[in-house]
N, C-alpha and C positions, 0 to 999 in steps of 0.2 A: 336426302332429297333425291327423287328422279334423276337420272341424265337425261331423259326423254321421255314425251308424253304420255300420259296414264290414259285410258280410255276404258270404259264400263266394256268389259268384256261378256255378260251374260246377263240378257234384258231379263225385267224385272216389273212385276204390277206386285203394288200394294194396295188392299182397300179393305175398309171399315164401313157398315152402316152404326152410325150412331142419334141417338133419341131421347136421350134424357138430361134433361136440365141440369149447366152446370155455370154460374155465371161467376166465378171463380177465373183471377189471373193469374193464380201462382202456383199451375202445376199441379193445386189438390183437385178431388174431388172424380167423379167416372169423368176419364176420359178416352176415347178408343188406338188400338196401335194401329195407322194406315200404314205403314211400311219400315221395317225391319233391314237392317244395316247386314251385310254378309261378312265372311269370313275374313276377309280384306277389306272391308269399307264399301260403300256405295255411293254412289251419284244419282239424286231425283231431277228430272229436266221437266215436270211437267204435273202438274196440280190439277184433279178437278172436283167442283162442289158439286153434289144434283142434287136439289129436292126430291121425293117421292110424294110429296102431296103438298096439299094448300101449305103458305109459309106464313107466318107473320114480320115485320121489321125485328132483326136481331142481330145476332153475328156468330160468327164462326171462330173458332180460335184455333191454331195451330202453336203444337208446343216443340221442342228438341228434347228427346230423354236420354239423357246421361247413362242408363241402367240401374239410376238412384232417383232424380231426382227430372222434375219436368221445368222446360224455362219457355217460357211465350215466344214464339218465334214470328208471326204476325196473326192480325184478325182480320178475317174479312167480312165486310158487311153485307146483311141481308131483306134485300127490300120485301116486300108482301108481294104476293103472287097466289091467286087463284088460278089452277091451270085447269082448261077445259079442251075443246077438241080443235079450238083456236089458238088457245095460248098456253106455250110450254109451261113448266114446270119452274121454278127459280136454277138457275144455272151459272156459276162464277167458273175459267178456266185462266188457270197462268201456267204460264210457260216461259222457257228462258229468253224468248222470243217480246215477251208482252210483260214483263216486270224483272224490277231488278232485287227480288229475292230470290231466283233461281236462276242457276243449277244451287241445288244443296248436293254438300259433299260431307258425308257423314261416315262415322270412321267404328269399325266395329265395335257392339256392344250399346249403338246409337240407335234410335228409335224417330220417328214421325209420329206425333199423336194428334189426335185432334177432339176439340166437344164442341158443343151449341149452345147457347144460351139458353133456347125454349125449347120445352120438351117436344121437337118437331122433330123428321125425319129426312137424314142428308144420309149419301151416299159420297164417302172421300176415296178419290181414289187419284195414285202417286205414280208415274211412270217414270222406271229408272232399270240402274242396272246394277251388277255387280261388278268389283274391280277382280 
């Protein structure tokens, strides 16, 4: 262990567009890598979903991969959203700031993945950094 604080030394964006149906909890099935663990490990402080078009009621799933295997790491839900020149697109963000699933600290050879439930189009993207 550390004598003294670790801090992500070299920021870091991950993102996936993902689109195909995958209503699976266990890791099988397409699901996309939003962010890749560096040479030493990383740290994600900060999550966000976008739609790119109409959405229906669904959910989003985030997984942790091992380099073997995927394990559900939370899901977040998706209301419907028609977006027009008034109203945005479906939009979820966390941060370490606004839940208490993050910071992720994931340790190399560790992966972010995520899928949708409906064959709908989200935009994942993970801000973090490298140790």
């Amino acid at each position: 262990m550390a004598t003294q604080a670790q801090y992500a030394a070299v920021p870091k964006v991950g993102a996936v567009l993902i689109s195909t149906a995958n209503t699976n909890r266990d890791g099988t099935g397409t699901i996309g890598t939003v962010f890749t663990a560096g040479a030493n490990g990383s740290r994600i402080d900060s999550i966000d979903v976008q739609a790119t078009a109409t959405v229906t009621a669904g959910m989003i799933r985030l997984f942790i991969h091992n380099g073997t295997t995927a394990f559900l790491f939370t899901e977040v839900p998706v209301v419907a959203v028609t977006p027009s020149g008034t109203l945005p697109a479906f939009n979820s963000q966390f941060t370490t700031n606004t839940t208490a699933v993050l910071p992720i600290v994931i340790p190399t050879g560790y992966s972010l993945r995520a899928s949708t439930n409906n064959a709908e189009s989200f935009n994942i993207i993970a801000f973090g950094g490298d140790f």
